[in-house]
Residue frames relative to the residue before (quaternion, step in Angstrom):
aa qw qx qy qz dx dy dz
X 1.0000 0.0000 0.0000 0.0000 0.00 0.00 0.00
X 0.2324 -0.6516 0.6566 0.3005 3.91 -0.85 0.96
X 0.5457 -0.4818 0.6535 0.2073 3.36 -1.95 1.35
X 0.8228 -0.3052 0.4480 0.1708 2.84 -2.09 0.87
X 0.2625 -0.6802 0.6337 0.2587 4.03 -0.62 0.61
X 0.7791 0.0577 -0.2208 0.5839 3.64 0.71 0.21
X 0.4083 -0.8347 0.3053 -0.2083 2.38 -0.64 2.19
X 0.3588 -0.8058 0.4168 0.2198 3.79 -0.04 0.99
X 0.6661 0.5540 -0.3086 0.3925 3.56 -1.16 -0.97
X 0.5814 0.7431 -0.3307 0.0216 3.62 0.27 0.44
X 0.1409 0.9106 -0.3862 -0.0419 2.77 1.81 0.57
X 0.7203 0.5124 -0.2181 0.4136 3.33 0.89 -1.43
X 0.2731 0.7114 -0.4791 0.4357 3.38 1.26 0.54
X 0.6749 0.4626 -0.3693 0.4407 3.68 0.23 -1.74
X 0.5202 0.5333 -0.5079 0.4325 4.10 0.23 -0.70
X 0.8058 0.4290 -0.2097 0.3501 3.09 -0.15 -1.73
X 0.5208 0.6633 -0.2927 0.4507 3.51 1.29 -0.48
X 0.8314 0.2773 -0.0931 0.4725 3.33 0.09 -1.54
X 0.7253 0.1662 -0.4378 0.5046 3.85 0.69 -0.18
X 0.2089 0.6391 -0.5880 0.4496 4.07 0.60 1.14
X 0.7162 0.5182 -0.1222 0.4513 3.37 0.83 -1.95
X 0.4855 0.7001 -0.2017 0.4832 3.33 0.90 -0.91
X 0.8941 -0.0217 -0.0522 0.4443 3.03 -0.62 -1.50
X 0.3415 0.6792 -0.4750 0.4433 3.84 1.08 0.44
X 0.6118 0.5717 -0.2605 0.4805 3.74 0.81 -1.75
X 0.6219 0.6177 -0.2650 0.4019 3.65 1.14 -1.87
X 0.8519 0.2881 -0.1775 0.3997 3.22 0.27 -1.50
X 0.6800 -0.4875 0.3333 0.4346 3.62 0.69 -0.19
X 0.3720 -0.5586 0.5059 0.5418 4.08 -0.62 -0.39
X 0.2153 -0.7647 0.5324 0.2924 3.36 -1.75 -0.04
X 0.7547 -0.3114 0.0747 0.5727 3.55 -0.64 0.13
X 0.6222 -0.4885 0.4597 0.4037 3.69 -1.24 -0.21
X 0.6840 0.4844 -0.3297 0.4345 3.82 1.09 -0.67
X 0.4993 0.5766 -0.2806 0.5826 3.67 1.53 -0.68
X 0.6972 0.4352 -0.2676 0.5029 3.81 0.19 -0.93
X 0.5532 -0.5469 0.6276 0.0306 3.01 -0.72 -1.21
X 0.6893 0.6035 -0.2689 0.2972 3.04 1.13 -1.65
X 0.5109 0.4689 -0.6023 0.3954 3.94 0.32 0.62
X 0.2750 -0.7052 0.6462 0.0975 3.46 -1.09 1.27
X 0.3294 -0.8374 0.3675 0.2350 3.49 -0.42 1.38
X 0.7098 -0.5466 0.2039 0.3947 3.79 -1.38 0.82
X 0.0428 0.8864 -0.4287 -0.1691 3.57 -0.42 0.49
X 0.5603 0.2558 -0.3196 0.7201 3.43 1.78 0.30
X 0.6198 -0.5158 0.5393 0.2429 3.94 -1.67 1.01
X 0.1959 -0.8708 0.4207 0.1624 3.35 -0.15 0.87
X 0.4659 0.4993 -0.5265 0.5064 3.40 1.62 0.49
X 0.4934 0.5005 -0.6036 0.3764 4.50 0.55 -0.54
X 0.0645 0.6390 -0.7562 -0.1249 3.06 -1.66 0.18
X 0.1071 -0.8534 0.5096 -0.0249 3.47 -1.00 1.17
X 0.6373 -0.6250 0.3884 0.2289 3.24 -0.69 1.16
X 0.4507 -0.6364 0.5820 0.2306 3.40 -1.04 1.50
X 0.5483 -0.6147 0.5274 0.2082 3.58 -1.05 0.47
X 0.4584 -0.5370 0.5199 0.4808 4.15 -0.66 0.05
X 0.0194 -0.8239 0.5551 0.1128 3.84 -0.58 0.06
X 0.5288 0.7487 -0.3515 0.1902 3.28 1.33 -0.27
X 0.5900 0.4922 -0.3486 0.5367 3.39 1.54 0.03
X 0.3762 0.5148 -0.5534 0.5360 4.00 1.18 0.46
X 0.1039 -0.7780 0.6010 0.1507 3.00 -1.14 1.08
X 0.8094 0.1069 -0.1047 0.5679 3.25 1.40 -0.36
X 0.3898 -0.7284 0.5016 0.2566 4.03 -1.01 0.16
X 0.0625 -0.8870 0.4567 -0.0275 3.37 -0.13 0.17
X 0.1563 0.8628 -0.4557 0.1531 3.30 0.71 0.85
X 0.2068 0.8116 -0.5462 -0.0094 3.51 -0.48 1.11
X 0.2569 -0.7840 0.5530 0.1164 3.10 -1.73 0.96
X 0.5590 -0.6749 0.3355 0.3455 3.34 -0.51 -0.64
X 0.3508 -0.7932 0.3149 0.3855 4.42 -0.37 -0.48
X 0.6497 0.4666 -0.3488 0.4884 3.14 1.13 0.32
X 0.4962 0.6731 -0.4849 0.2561 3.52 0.29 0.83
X 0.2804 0.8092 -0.5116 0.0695 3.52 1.14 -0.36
X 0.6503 -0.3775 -0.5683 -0.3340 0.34 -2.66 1.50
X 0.1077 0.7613 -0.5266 0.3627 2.67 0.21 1.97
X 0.6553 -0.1350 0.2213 0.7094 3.25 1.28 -1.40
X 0.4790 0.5765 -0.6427 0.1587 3.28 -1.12 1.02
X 0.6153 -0.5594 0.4615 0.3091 3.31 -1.67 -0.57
X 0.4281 -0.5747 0.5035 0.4826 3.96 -0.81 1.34
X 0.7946 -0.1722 0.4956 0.3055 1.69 -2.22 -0.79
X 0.7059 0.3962 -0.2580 0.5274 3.92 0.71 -1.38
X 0.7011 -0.4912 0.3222 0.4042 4.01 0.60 0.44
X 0.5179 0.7432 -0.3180 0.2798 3.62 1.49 -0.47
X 0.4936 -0.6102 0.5032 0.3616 3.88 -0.75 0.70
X 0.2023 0.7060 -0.6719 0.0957 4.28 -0.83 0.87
X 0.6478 0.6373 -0.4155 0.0400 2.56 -2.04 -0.06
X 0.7841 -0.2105 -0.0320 0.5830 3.68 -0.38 0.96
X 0.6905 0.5560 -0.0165 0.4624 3.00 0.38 -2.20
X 0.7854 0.3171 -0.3800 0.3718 3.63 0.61 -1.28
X 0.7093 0.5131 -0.3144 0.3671 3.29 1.18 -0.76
X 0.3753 0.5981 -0.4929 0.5084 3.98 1.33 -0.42
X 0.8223 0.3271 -0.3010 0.3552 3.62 -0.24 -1.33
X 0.3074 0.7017 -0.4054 0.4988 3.70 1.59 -0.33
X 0.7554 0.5542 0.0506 0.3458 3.35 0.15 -1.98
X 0.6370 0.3608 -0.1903 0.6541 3.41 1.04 -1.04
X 0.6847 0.4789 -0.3468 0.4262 3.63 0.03 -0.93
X 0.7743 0.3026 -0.2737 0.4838 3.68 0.73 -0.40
X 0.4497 0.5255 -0.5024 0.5189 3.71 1.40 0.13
X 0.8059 0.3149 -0.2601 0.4286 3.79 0.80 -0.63
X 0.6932 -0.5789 0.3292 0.2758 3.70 1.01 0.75
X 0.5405 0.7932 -0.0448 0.2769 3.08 1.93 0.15
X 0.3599 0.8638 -0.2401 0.2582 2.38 2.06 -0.95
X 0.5728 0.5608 -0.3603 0.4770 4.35 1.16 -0.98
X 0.8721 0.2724 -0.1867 0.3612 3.49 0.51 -1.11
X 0.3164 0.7650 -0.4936 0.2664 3.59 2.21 -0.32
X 0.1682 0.7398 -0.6513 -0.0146 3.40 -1.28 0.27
X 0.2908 -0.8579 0.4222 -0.0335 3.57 -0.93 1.12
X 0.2612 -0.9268 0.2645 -0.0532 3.27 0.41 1.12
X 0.0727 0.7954 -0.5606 -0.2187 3.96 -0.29 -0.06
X 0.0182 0.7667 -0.6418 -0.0021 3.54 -0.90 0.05
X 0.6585 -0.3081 0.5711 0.3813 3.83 -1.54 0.52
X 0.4207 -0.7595 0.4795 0.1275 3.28 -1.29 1.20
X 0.7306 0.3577 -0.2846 0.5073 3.00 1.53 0.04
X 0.4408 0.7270 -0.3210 0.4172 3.18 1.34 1.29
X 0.4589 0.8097 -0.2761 0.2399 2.52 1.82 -0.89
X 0.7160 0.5197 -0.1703 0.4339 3.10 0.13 -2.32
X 0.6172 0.6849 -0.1695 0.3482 3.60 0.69 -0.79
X 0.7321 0.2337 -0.1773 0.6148 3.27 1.01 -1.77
X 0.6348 0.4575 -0.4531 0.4271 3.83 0.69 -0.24
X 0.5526 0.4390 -0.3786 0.5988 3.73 0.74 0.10
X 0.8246 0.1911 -0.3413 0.4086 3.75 0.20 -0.14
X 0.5967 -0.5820 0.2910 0.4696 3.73 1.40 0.95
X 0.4228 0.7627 -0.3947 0.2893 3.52 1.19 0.47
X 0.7071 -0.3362 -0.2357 0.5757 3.23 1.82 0.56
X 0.7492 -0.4222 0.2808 0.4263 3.60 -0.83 -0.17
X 0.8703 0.1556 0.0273 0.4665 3.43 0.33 -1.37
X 0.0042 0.7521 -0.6025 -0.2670 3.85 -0.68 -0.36
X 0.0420 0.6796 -0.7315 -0.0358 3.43 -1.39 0.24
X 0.3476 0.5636 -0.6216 0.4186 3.60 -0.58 1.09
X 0.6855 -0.5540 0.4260 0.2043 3.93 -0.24 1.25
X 0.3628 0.6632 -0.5679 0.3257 3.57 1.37 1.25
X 0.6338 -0.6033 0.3843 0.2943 3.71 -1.00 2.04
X 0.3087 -0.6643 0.6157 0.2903 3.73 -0.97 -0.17
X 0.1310 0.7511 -0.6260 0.1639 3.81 -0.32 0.64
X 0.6505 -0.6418 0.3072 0.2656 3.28 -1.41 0.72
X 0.2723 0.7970 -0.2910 0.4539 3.13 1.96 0.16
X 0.8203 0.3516 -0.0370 0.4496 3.32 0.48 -1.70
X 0.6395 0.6104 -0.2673 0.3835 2.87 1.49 -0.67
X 0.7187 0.4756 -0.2528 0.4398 3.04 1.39 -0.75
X 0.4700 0.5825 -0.2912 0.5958 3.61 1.96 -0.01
X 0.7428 0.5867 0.1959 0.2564 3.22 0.65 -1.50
X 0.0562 0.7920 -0.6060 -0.0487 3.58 -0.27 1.01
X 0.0482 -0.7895 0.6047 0.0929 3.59 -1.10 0.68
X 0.4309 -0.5418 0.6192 0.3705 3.60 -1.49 0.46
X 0.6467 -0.3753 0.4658 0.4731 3.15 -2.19 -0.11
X 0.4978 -0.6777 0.4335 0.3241 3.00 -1.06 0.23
X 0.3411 -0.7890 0.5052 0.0774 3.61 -1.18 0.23
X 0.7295 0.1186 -0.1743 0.6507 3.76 1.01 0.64
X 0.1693 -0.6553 0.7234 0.1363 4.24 -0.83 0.70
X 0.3699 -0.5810 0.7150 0.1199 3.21 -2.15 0.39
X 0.1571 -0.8556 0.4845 0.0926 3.41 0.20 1.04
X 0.3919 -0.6421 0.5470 0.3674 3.75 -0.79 0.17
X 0.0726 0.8085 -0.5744 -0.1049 3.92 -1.20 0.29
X 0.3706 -0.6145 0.6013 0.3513 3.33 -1.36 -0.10
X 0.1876 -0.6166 0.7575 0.1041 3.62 -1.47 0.66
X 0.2666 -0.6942 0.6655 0.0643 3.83 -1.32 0.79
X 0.3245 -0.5267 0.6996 0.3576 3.81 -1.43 0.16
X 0.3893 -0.7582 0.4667 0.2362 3.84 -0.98 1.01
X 0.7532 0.3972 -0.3264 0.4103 3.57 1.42 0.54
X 0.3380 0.6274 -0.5217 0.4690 2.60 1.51 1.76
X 0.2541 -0.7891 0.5078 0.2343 3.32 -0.73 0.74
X 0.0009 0.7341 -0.6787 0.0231 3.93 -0.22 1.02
X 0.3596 -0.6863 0.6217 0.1148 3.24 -1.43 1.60
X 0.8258 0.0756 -0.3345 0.4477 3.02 -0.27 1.48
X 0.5532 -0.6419 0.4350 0.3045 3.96 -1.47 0.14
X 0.7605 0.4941 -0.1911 0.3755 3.31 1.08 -0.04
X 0.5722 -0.6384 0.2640 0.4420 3.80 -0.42 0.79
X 0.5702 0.6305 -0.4045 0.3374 3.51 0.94 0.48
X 0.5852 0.4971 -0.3307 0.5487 2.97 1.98 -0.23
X 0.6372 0.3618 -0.4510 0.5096 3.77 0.78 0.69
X 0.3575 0.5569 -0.7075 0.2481 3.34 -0.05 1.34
X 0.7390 0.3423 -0.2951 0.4997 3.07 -1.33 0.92
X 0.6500 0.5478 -0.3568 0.3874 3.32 0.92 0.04
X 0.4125 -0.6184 0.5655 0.3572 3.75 -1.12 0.09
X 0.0863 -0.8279 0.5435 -0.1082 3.76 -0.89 1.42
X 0.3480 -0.7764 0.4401 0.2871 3.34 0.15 0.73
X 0.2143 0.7377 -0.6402 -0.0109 3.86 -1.49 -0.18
X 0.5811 -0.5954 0.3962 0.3884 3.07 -1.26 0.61
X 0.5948 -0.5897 0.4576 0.2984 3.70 -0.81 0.51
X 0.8619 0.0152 -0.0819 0.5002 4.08 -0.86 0.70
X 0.5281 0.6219 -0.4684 0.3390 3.88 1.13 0.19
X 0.6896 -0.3935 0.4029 0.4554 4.09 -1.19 -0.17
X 0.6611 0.4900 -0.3341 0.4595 3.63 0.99 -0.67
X 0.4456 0.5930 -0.3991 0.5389 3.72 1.19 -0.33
X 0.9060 0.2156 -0.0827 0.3548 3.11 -0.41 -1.24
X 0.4126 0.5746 -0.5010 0.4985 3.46 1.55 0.63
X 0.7125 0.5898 -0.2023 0.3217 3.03 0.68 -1.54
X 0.6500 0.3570 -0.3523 0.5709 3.53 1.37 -0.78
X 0.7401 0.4628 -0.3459 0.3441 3.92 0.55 -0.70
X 0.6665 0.3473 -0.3881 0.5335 3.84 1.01 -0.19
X 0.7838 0.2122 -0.1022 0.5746 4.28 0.68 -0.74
X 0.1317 -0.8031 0.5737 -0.0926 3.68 0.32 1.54
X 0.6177 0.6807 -0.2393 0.3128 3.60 1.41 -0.10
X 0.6954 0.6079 0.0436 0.3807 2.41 2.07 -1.21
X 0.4143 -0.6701 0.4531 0.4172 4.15 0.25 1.27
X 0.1688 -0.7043 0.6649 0.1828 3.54 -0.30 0.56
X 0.2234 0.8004 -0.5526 -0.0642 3.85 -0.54 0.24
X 0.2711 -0.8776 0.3903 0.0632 3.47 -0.27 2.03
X 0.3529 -0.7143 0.6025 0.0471 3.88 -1.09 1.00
X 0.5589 -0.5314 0.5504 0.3198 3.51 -1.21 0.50
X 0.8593 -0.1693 0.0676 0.4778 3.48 0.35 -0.85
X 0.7124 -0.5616 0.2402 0.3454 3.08 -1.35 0.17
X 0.5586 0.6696 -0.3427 0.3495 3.59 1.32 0.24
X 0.6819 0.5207 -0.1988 0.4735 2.49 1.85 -1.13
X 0.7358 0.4195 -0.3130 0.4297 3.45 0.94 -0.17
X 0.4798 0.3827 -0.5860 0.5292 3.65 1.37 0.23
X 0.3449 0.7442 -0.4579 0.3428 3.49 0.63 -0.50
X 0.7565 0.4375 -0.0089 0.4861 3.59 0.12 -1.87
X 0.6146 0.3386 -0.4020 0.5882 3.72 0.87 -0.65
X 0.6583 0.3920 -0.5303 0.3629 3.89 -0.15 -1.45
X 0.7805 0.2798 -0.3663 0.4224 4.38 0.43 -0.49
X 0.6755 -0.5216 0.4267 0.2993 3.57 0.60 0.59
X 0.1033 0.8327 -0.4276 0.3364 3.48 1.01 0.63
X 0.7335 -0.0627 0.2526 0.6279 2.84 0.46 -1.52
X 0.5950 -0.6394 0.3645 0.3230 3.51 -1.11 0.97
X 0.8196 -0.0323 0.1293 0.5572 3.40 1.34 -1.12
X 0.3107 -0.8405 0.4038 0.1842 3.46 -1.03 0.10
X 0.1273 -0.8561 0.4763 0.1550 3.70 -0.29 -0.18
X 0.0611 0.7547 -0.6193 0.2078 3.50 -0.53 1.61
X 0.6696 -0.3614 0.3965 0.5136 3.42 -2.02 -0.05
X 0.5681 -0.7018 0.4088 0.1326 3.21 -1.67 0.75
X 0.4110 0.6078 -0.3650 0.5731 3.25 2.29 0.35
X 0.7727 0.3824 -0.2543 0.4383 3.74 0.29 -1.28
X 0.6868 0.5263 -0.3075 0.3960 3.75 0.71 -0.75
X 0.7242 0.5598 -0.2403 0.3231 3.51 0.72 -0.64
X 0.7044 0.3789 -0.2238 0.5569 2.75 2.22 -0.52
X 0.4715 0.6212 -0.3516 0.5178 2.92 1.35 0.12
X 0.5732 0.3919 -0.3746 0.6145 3.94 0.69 -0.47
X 0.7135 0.4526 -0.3449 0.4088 3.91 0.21 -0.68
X 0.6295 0.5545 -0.2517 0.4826 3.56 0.93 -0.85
X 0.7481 -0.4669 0.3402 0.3266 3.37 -1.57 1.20
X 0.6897 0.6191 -0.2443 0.2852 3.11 0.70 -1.67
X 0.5826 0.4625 -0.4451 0.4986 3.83 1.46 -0.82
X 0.1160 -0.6478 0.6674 0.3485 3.69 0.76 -1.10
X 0.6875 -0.4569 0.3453 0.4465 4.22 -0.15 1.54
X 0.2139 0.7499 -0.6215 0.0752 4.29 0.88 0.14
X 0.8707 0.3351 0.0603 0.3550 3.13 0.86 -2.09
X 0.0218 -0.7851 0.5984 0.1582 3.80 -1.26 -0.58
X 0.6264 -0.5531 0.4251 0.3478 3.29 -0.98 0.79
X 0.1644 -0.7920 0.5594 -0.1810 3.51 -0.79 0.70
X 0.8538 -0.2931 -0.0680 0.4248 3.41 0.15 1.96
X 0.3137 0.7690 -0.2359 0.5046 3.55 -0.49 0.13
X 0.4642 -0.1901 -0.8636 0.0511 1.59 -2.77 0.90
X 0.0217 0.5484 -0.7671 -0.3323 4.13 -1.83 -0.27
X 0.3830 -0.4714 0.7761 0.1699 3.08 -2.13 0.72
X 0.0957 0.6443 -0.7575 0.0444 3.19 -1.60 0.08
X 0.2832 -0.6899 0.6445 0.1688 3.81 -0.33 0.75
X 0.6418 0.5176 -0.3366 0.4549 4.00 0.97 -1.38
X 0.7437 0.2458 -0.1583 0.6011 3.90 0.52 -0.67
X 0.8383 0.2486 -0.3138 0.3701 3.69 0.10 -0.52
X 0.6232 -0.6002 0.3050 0.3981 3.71 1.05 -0.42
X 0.5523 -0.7716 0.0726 0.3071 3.71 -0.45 -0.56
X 0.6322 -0.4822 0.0396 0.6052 2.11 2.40 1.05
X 0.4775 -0.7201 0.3433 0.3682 3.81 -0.58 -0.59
X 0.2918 -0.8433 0.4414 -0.0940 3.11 -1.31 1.41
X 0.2626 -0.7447 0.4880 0.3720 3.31 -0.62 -0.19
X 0.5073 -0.7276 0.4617 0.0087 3.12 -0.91 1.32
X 0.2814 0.7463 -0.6032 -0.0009 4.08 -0.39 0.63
X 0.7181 -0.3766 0.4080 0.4196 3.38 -1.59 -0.77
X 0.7073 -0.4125 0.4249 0.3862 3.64 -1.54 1.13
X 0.8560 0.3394 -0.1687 0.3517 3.24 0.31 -1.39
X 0.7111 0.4314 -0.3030 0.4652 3.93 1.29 0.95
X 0.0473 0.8537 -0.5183 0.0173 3.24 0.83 1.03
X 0.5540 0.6198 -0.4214 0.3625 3.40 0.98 -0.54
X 0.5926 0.4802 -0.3938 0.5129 4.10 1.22 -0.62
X 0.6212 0.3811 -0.4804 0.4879 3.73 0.66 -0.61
X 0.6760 0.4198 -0.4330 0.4235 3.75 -0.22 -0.43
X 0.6084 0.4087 -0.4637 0.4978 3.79 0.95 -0.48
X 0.7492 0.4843 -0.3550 0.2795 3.47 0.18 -1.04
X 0.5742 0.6046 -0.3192 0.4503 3.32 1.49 -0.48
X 0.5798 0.6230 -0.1737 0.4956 3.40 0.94 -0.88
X 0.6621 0.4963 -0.2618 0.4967 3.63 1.27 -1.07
X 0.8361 0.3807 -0.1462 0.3669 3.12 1.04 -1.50
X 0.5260 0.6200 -0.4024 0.4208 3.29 1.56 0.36
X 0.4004 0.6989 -0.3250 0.4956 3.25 1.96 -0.94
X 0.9282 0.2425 -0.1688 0.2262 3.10 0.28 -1.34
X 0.3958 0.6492 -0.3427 0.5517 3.06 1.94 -0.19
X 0.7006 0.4448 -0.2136 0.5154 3.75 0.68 -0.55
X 0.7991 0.3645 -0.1693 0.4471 4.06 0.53 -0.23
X 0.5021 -0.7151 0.3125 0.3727 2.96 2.20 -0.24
X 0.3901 0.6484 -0.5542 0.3469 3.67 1.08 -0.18
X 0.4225 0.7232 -0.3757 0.3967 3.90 1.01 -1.44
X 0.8200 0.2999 -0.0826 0.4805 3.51 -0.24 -2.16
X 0.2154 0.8831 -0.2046 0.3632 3.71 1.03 0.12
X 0.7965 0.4149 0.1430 0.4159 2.53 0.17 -2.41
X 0.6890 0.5747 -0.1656 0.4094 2.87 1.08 -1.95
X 0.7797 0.2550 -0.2444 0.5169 3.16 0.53 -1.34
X 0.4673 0.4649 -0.6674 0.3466 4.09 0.27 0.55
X 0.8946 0.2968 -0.1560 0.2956 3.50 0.53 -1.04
X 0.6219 0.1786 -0.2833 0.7078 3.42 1.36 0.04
X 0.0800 0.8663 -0.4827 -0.1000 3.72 -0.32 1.17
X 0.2855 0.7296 -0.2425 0.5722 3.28 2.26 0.62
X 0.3201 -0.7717 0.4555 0.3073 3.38 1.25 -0.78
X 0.2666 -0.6923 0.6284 0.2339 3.71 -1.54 -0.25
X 0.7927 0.3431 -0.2281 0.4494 3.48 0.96 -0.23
């Protein structure tokens, strides 16, 4: 079975997160072409769309989850953060909401459940979009992709900067996931050479195994920054989107029977995608970039 393009189980993420942060803060920012750090447009910043009446919401309910970092988890001081916690933070006060805003965690497989049994209004917590949900399920546009990347060992010598210069090569990937079966359907050139997991195959690059690898564009980047590579590797072309292999990014998720929140939340997130609060965010928590 290919896993979910947004992808669960991350506790051991938050590490990889906070000493990323760390030693980024340490070393200084770099340029904007090195980073990354422009979060592409995901709402036309000429549309402008009409806020919705809201005055019959008596409350918001927005629940996510802690193990998603840094998207959603918990500080250090016990305190609900992350991407998501602070967007829905954000959004609730673009809509005047802020009295009735209420922020929730819950088990990720609770979710779908408590928002079907009126147990809150909205989710945000990295839940895929699939025709499943869809048919359960209203979603806004979304407002951040997971790109796919390559990461290299830096004492490979690849004649050239671009993923055409790894044909013929041996690339790692995780075995039966969307990034597999990108990797064989967009670069058919490439030794695909699949791993159980994702340890094992940074594994395999830091010893030269394999020239390079190819993963989600959230977990690698902190992973090349993080002790754990020890400076082995570098990203390496890239970001690709692909909505057909990676999904359609992340959304906020409500009930069939509130279309009026999806038109609000849209409306918020165009606000904010347009005034810059949006690009903000991004660069507090991913100050490395995704793209």
């Amino acid at each position: 079975m290919i896993t979910s393009p947004v992808w669960r189980g991350a506790r051991d993420l938050f590490a990889a997160f906070m000493m990323m942060t760390a030693a980024f803060a340490a070393a200084g920012k770099a340029s904007s072409a090195e980073t990354g750090d422009t979060l592409p447009l995901m709402f036309d910043a000429r549309e402008r769309l009409a806020r919705p009446d809201l005055s019959t919401v008596v409350r918001l309910r927005i629940l996510t989850t802690v193990d998603f970092p840094p998207f959603n988890f918990t500080d250090q001081t016990g305190r609900l953060s992350g991407f998501n916690v602070d967007l829905a933070r954000e959004i609730c006060a673009e809509l005047k909401l802020e009295a009735k805003c209420q922020i929730q965690s819950l088990p990720f497989d609770e979710l779908e459940e408590t928002l079907e049994a009126n147990g809150g209004e909205a989710v945000m917590a990295g839940i895929a979009v699939n025709p499943e949900r869809r048919e359960r399920f209203l979603f806004s546009r979304s407002y951040i992709g997971i790109p796919a990347r390559f990461a290299k060992n830096r004492s490979v010598e690849i004649p050239g900067d671009t993923a055409a210069a790894l044909a013929g090569r041996r690339v790692g990937v995780v075995s039966e996931t969307a990034h597999e079966v990108m990797l064989k359907a967009f670069f058919p050139g490439i030794t695909a050479v699949p791993f159980e997991n994702d340890a094992d195959m940074t594994a395999a690059l830091k010893e030269k195994k394999v020239d390079a690898v190819f993963s989600d564009g959230l977990r690698l980047p902190f992973w090349v920054s993080s002790e754990t590579s020890e400076k082995c590797c570098t990203l390496f072309d890239g970001p690709y989107l692909s909505e057909k292999f990676l999904g359609e990014g992340l959304s906020v998720m409500v009930r069939r029977t509130d279309p009026i929140l999806v038109s609000a939340f849209n409306q918020a997130l165009a606000e904010l995608s347009r005034n810059g609060r949006l690009q903000d965010l991004y660069l507090r928590y991913f100050p490395n970039g995704l793209y």
